[in-house]
Every structure is written in C-alpha cells, then in structure tokens.
N, C-alpha and C positions, 0 to 999 in steps of 0.2 A: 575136606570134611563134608560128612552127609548128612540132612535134617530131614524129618519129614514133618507134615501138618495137612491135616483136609485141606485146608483153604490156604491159600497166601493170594494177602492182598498188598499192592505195588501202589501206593502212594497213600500218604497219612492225611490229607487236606477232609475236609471234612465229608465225603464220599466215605473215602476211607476209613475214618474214623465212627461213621454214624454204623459201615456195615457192621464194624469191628464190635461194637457192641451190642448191634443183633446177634449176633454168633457168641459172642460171647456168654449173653443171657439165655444162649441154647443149649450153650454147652458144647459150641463143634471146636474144634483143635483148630489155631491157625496163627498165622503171622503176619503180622503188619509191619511195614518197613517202607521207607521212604531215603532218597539219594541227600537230600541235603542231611546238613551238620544238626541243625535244629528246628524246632516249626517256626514255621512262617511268621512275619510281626506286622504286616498290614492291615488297613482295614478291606483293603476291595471290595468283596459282598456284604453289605451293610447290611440287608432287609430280609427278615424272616415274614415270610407270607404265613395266613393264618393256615393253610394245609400244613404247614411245616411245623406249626407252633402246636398242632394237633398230633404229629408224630412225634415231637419232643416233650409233648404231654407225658407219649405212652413209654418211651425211654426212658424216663422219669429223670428229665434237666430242664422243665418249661419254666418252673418258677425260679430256678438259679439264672437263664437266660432271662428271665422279665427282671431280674434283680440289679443287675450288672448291665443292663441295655434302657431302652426307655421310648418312646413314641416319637415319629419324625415332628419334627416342626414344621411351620409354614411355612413355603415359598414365598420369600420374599422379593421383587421384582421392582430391580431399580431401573427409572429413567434418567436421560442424560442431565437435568435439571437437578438431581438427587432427592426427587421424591419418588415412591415407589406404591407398587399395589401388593395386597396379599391374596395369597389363595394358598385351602389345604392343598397337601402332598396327595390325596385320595379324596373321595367322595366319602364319608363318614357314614356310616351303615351300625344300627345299632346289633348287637349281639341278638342270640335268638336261642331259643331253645334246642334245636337243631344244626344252630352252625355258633359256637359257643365265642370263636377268636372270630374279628372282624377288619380288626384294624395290625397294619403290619406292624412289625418290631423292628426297633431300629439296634443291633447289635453289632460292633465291628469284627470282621471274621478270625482277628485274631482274640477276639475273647470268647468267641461262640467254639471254637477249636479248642479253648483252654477248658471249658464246659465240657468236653466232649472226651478230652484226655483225662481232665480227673473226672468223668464217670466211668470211663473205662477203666481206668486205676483201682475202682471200687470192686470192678466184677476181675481184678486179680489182673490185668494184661496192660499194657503199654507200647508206643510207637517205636522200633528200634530202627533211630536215626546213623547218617551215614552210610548206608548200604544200598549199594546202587546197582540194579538187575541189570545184566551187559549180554547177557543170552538166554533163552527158552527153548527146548524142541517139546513137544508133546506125544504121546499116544494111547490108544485106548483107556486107559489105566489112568495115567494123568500127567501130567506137568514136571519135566528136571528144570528147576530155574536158575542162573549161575548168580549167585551174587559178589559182590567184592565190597569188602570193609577193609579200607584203609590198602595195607598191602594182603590180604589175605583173601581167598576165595571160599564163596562154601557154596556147595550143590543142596535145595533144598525140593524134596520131592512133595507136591503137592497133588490129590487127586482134583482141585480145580485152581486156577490161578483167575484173580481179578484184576484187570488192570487200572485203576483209578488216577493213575497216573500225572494229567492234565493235558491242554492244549496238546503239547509237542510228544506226546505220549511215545516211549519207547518200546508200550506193548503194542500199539498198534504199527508204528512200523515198520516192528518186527515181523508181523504176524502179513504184511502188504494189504493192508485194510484201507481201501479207498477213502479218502476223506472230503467228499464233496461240495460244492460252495462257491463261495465269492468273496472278493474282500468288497468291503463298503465303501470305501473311498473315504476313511475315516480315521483319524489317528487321533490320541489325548494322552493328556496328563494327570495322572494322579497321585496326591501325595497326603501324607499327613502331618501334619503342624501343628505346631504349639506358637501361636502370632498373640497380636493386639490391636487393637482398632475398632475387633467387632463383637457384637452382642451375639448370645448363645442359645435365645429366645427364635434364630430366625433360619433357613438356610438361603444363605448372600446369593443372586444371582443377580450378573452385568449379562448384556448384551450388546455392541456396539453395532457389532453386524455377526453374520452368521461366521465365522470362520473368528471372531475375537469374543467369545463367550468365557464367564468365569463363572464359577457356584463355587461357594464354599460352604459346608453345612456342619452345623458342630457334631462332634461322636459321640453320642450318647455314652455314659459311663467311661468317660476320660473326660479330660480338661484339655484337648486335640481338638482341630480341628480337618478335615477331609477337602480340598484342592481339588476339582478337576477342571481342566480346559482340553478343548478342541485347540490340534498344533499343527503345521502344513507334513503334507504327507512323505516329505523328503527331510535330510540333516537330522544334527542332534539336536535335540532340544539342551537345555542350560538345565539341569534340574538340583543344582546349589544353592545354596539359602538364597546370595546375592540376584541369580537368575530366577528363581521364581517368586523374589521379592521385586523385582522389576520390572515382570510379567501384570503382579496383582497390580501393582503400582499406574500400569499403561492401560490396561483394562477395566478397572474401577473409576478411572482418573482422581484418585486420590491416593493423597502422600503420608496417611497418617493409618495404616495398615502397616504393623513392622512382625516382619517373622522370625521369632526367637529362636527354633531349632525345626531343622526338619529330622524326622523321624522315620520317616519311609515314602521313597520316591517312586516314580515308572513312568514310561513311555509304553505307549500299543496302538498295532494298527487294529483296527474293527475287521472282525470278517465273520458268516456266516455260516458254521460246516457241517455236517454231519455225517457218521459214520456210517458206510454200506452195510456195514454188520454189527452186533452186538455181542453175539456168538460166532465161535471159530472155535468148534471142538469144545475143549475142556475149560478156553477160556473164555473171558470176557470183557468188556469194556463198560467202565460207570464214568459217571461225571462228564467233566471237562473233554479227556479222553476220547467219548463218544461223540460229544456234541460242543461247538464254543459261536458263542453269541457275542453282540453286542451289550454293555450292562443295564441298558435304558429297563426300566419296568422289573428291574429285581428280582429277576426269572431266575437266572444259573446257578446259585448256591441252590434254590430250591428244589429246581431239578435235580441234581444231582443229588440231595439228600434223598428225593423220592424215588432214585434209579437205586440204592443201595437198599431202601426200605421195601423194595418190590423184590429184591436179590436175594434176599438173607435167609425167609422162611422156604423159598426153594433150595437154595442151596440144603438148607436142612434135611428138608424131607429127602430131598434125593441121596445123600447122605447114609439116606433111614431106606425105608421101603418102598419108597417113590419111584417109578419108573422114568429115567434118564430126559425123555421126552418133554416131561414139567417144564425142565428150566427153559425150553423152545420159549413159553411163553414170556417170558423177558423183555426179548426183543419184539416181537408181539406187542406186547405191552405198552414198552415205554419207548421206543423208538416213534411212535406216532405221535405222541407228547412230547417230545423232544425237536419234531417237526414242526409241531403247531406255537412249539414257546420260540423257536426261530423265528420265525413269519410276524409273531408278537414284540419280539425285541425289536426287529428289524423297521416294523412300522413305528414305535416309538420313539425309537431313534430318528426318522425321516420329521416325526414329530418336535421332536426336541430341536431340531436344529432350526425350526421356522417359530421358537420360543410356547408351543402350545402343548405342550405332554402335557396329559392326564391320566392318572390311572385310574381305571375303573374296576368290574367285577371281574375283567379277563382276567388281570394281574394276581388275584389272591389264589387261584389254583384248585378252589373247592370244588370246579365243578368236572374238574378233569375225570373222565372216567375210563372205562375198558371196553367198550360198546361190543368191540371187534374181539375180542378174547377168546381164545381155545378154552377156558376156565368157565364157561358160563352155564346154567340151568335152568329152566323156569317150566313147571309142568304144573299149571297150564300155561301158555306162553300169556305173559302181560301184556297191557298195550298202553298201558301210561303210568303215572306217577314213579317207585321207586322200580329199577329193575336191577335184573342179576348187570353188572359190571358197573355198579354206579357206589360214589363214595358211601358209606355208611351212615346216615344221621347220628349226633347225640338225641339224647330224649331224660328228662327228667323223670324218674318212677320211685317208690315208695318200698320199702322190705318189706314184705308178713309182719316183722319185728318192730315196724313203725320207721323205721330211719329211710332220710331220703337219699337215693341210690340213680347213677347217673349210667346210662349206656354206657358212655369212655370209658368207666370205672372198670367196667364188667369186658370189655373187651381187653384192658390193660394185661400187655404181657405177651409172651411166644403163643400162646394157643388162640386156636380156632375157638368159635362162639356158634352155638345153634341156639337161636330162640324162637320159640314154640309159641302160636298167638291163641290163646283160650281153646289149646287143645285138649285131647283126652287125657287119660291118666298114661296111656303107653308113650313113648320115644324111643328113639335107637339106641343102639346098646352103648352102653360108655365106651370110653377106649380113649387110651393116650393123647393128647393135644387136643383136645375138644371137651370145652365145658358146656354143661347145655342149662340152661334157664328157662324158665315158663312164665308169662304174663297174662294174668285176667284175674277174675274170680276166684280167691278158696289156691292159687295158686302162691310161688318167693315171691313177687313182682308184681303191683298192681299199676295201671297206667292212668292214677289218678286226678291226671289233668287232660288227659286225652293227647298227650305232645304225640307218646309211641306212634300212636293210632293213624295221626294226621301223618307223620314222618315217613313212615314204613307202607303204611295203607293197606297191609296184612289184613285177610279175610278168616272167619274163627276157623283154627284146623290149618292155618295153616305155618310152615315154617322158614325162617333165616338164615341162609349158614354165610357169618361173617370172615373173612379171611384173618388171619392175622395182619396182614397189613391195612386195616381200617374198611376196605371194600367187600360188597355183596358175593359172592359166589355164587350162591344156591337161594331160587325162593319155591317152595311147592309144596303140594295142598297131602291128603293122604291119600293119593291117588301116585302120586310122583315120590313115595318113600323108595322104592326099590330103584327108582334111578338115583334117589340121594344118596344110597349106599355106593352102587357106582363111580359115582362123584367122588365120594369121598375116599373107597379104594383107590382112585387113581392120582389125589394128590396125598396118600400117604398115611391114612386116616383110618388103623386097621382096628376093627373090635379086637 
C-alpha cells in the first residue's frame, strides 16, 4: 500500500512531536510515526530552559507545562559526617521585561511529551505508534519511505522526510551520515523511583569519591523520584529494585532509604557526536539524531525542541513559493548551536565529576543566535545593540484601545511580524504570513515605558521583520525597503 503526505517525520520524542505541531498549525500534510509500541515513560530530560518555555509559549502548552512541572530545588550536598551544604541548581536572575522566563523548569520528559501529544491531538493529528521505517531511497521529487506495522508494509511518499529519530538513528545510517566525536569515558545510571527515607524539599547528592557519586532529585509533578549515578565503564550494572537499593544503600551509607518500585531504569555510556550534515537531499536530521551529548547542563531536550522549531516554518514556505535553497539554511543554523551546546555539556560534565557544576547564563540558551546566517539584512549595517540574527526581545506596550499588549503576544503563531518604529503613514503591501504593526505616536502600539525602545534600539523610520521562529530577520531604515522586499521574496513572502 501507498500513502503520500509533504512531510513524514521518523520519531515521536519530543523533536518530533514539537515539529508536528508546527506543521500542524500550518496546515502542511504529514505524518508522524515512531518504531516503538507506545511513548516513551521516563524522565531523562528533565529541564526546560527559559528559550524553550518562550517556544512553548508560542505553541500554546507553557502554562499546562508550568502546571504539571514545578522549579528545581536545591542541591543539597552531603558530607561523610551527614551534615550537608546547600546551593541553588542556578544563579537566580530576576525576570525582565525583555527576557520574560529566567529560571528553568523542571518537567519530566514523559509528561512534557504528554503535553505535547494532547496539543497535537487538538490541532486533529496524533503519533502512529509501532511503525518502524526499515528503508528510504530519494529523489528530486522526494522521499519512498518503507514502513512496517506489525506484519504489514506500506510505501509512504513524502516530498521531505525528517529524521528525528534519536542517538542510533536509522535515518542517518541509512543515508552514511558521519557521526563524529568521542565517547567521554563516562557511563551512569538513571532511574525513576517511588522510595522513602527522603525529603522532596532537596535534590540528595552523595559523593565518596569521583567514580561513587549518587543524586537523587524529586520529579516535580509526581510523587517519583529521579536516580542517577556514575557506573564503571564495563559489565552490567544490577538495575532491580534490590540492586539499586544496594547501590543507594553503599553510597549514601545509610540503611534507611527503602525503594518501593522502580518505574523506569537505564544504563548509557556518555559520548559527544555530531552529525557531518543536516541535510542530505530532501531529508533531514533533528534532535538526538543530529547531535547526542552528555545530560550535564540540560541542553539536549532543548536543542532539539529548537532544531524542529527552526525546521517547521521552512519547511512551509518551501512548500509554498519558497525557493528550495531556504531550507540550506537549517544546517547553517543550527548545526553551529549544536556544536557550541556539545563543548557546554562536555565541560559540565568534567565539572560535575570534581562535585562543582554550576549553571549559569550559558545554560538558559537565550542568547543563542544566527550571527552567520544566509537569512540576514540590515541596511544600514549595525554595529551594536539588537542585530539581524539575534533572539527577539519581548517588550511590554499599550493598544490605541488602552489594554496592555506584549511583543510574544503579537508574534504568537505561524506568521512573520514587521514592526515599523514611528514610521510614516506607508508600509509594504500586505500579503499572506506577515502581520505588520506600528509603534509610536497617533500609531496601534505605543511604547509607553520605553522597554521597545531600549530592547530593539530602532531608530524613527525604521523597521523589524521578525521570523516566525522568535528571531530578527530583517532591520532597515527607508532607504533598505527595496531590499526588504527581496528578502522577503526569497523566504516566501509574496504580496
């Protein structure tokens, strides 16, 4: 049997799932599908960094993840005496008008996934579990992918195939996609439990010595708690109630931790990799797939939600009237952010094992930008504060109609955003996916505390064009209209 859909994407994990409802809320045709029986029931990525909680804003599931998750607690750092010291999980940074999330989220990934499937559920589509891609060929056109449900085969044609797959990804080594790297010399345990012994106020860590480490940290939004330890790099580890109740028991040195059920177990060695390519043709690589780190610093679920969030609105346009060319920028993109959260986990990790991790502003991911992007304009070229490839501030502002109105607000959704800073009465022509707004005087938008002003640093005349996925495109005066038209013909943007 034969199927077709624009898009098919190869793995439900939360890559998959965050694309799936960008496209979804676009309105492109596609299919999501994943090999196992049902999703995933772990915690593993625990930590929503505040750029992520700003995309989950715009998806519209930040308040059902704030609802159902809850803020890391303190490390608590035991000595061998059994008194201990505390320190936050982060440096505590108050919120701001321009960077609205500060502090991370503590959600476990199988309820951030469950978030993620009933919003997709809303916009009409769902993960079709059990179906497992076992071959691909491509060309010009796009993608036969072979699937197999149970005893049965279906050939699904897609004009682009995603592979979101994870570490061992079967699109990529199908497709002989170099995967470069190292292992770290680093192997742990992670689990989830339902015990006693300990308070829920704290996350437990033991150190004896470097190679006999234990944390345990409660889950926010369960009554679980999260297990991991450093294990020698060879043999099985024991991971049954009785063997990792024997573990906590020799590493704590205390007898009065008893673990009632475990829930979900693993074993992994650490290693560092990343994919020579992004792009291969008509497909792609997101997530795991592309890239697998170390968990130190709470990077990987992030990236990966933000490789799908940079994929969705290209895929669209090119879809549309977009020249093929767009999606180059992807890789472009997010491959060099994918290299920099490597080098971040990797050194946290080095940190964690000599007991001093700390996260700081590297970890929260706001300031990641596109510096190097094919996607970029500025006429006249800038030379400090906001530029074309850099995140987009919020900013608080005020309606004509008196109610107060926030940037996010106004960027909320599939479309492009142009704001116009105490320009003339003209602007470009309308046209599909681009809403345009005006701020100043006698204008929809006043910037009644000056946040826009400081944020953007827009000079009068001139203009913004925000992408759909939260970042700058375009900034220029009325000297640079005729290149913004350009611009915008070329990602898709037709009067």
């Amino acid at each position: 049997m034969e199927t077709a859909a624009d898009v098919l994407i190869c793995g439900a994990g939360a890559a998959g799932l965050v694309l799936a409802i960008d496209l979804a809320r676009r309105g492109v045709s596609f299919r999501l599908i994943d090999k196992i029986d049902k999703p995933f029931g772990g915690s593993r990525g625990k930590g929503i960094q505040p750029r992520s909680q700003e995309i989950f804003e715009d998806l519209g599931v930040l308040d059902r993840l704030v609802a159902v998750g809850g803020l890391y607690p303190p490390q608590r750092k035991y000595r061998e005496d059994g008194d201990f010291t505390e320190i936050p999980v982060a440096e505590h940074v108050d919120p701001t008008p321009a960077e609205p999330y500060h502090l991370a989220l503590m959600v476990p990934q199988y309820l951030t996934e469950g978030v993620l499937r009933e919003r997709l559920a809303e916009l009409g589509h769902k993960p079709d579990y059990g179906c497992e891609l076992v071959g691909l060929e491509q060309d010009e056109q796009g993608v036969n992918a072979h699937i197999l449900r149970g005893e049965r085969e279906e050939t699904i044609r897609a004009r682009f195939l995603i592979g979101s797959d994870g570490g061992r990804s079967f699109v990529r080594h199908s497709l002989d996609v170099g995967f470069q790297g190292k292992s770290l010399g680093a192997r742990s345990i992670v689990a989830d439990l339902r015990l006693t012994g300990l308070t829920r106020d704290a996350w437990h860590m033991y150190q004896k010595s470097e190679s006999e480490q234990l944390s345990i940290c409660p889950l926010a939004g369960t009554d679980l708690f999260q297990l991991q330890a450093p294990i020698a790099l060879d043999g099985e580890p024991d991971l049954s109630q009785g063997g990792l109740e024997a573990m906590v028991a020799q590493r704590t040195g205390r007898d009065n931790i008893a673990i009632e059920k475990v829930f979900w177990a693993s074993s992994y060695a650490m290693s560092a990799r990343l994919a020579d390519r992004y792009r291969i043709g008509r497909i792609f690589l997101a997530g795991d797939a592309a890239h697998i780190h170390p968990p130190t610093g709470g990077q990987g679920l992030n990236t990966s939600i933000q490789d799908a969030y940079n994929l969705g609105w290209k895929l669209e346009a090119v879809l549309g009237v977009a020249p093929d060319s767009l999606l180059d920028s992807y890789e472009a993109e997010r491959r060099p952010v994918a290299a920099g959260m490597l080098g971040l986990a990797t050194k946290l990790l080095d940190e964690l094992k000599h007991g001093e991790m700390r996260r700081g502003r590297d970890v929260v991911q706001l300031d990641i930008g596109y510096p190097h992007s094919p996607l970029l304009l500025e006429d006249p070229e800038r030379t400090g504060g906001l530029r074309a490839g850099d995140r987009a501030p919020d900013a608080p502002l005020q309606g004509a109609a008196g109610q107060a109105r926030r940037l996010f607000e106004i960027f909320k959704g599939a479309h492009w955003t142009l704001i116009g800073y105490e320009t003339g009465d003209g602007h470009p022509p309308a046209r599909k996916g681009l809403n345009i707004h005006r701020i100043g005087a006698g204008r929809e938008l006043v910037d009644v505390r000056g946040h826009f002003s400081k944020a953007y640093g827009l000079a009068p005349g001139e203009w913004a064009l925000v992408r759909p996925d939260g970042y700058v495109g375009a900034i220029v005066g009325v000297t640079g209209m005729a290149l913004l038209e350009e611009y915008m013909q070329k990602v898709g943007l037709t009067a």
